[in-house]
N, C-alpha and C positions, 0 to 999 in steps of 0.2 A: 564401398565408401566407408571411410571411416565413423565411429559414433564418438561424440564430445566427451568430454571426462566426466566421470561419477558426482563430483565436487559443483561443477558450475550446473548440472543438470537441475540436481538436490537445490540449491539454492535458491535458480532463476526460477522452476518451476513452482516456486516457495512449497519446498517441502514435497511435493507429487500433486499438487491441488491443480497446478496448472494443466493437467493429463484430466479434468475433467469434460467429460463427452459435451457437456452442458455448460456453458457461461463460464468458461475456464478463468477470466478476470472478477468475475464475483465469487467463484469458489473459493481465488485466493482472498480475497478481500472479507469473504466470513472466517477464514480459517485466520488470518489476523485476528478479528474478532473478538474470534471465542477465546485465540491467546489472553486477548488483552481483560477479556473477565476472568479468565481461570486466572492470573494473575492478580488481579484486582482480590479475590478471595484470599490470595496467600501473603499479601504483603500491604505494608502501610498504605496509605493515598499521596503522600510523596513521596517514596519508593518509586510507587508506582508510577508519575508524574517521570521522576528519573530512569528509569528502568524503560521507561514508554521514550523518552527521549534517545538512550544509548543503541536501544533497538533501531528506530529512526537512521541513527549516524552510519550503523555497525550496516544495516540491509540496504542503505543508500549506496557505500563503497561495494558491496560485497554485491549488490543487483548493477551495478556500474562494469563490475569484473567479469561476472557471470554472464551477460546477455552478452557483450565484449567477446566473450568465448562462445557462445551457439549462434549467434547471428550465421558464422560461414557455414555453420550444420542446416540451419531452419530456416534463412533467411532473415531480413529485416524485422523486427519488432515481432517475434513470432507471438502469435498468440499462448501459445505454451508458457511464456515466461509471464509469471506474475507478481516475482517478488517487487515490482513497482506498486501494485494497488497494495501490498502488503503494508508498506512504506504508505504509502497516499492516505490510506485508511485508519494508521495510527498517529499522524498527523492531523487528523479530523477528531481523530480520539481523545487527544491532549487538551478538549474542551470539553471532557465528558467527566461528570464527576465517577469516580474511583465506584465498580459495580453496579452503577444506576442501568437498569435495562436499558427504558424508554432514550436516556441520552446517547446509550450506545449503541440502538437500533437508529438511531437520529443519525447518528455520526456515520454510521454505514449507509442507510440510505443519502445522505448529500454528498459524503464523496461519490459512489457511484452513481447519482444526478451531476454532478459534473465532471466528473471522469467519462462516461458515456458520451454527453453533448457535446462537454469540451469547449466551453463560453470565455468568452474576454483571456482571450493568446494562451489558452490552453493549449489549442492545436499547433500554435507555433511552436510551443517548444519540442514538438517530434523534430520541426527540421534540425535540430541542433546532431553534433554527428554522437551514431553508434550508441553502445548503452545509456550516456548521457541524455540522448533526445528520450531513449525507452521509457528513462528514472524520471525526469524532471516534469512531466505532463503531468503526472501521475503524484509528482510532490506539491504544484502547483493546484491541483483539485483539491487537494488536501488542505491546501492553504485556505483553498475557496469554502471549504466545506467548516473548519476551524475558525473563520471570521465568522461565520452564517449562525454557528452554533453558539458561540460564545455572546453572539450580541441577543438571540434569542434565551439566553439564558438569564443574560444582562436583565431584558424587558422582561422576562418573569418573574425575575426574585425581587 
């Protein structure tokens, strides 16, 4: 049988994180992460803010293409592919002030509390077809995780 092309592999797998033996959707969702502070060191807080956005846009189409392409290798929603939490988790980011740890440990663990559960039609959007359903569960925890944080940040300050 054949193996999927080098391009969507790289991509869906966000980078090779998804091949971890271990919690392959949280390996990719640290390894966004630590992007998103290695960046935060090198570049303004709205840069960053944009930069955090374009990535968003740029890994939504391009995890949309790529699982599109391995589904017929791996099957549905493989676990391999993690450029969705990638996406999910920088969504959750975008309420993180620019390098603060503690909000960006915040930001990783509520997207993966509801990415994991999957609460209020999170799991409905796997039915949706093919890389779509993959991307959008996963943008939708994001969303859930980025209200959660920003209004907790609200009632702090």
């Amino acid at each position: 049988m054949r193996r999927p092309s080098f391009f969507p592999v790289l991509i869906g797998t966000g980078f090779g994180s998804g091949f971890s033996p271990f919690a392959p959707g949280t390996a990719g969702a640290l390894l966004a992460t630590l992007i998103w502070f290695g960046l935060s060191l090198l570049i303004s807080e709205t840069c960053l803010l944009w930069t955090t956005v374009a990535l968003i846009s740029l890994f939504t189409v391009a995890g949309i293409w790529a699982t599109d392409r391995l589904e017929p290798y791996w099957g549905e929603d493989p676990s391999r592919v993690v450029v969705d939490e990638m996406v999910g988790v920088w969504i959750t980011l975008l309420a993180a002030p620019a390098g603060h740890i503690w909000y960006g440990l915040a930001a990783f663990v509520l997207f993966r509390f509801f990415d994991i559960l999957k609460p209020l039609g999170i799991r409905r959007m796997e039915n949706l077809p093919g890389g779509v359903g993959v991307m959008m569960d996963d943008v939708l925890a994001g969303v859930y995780g980025f209200i959660v944080l920003i209004v907790a940040r609200w009632l702090m300050e």
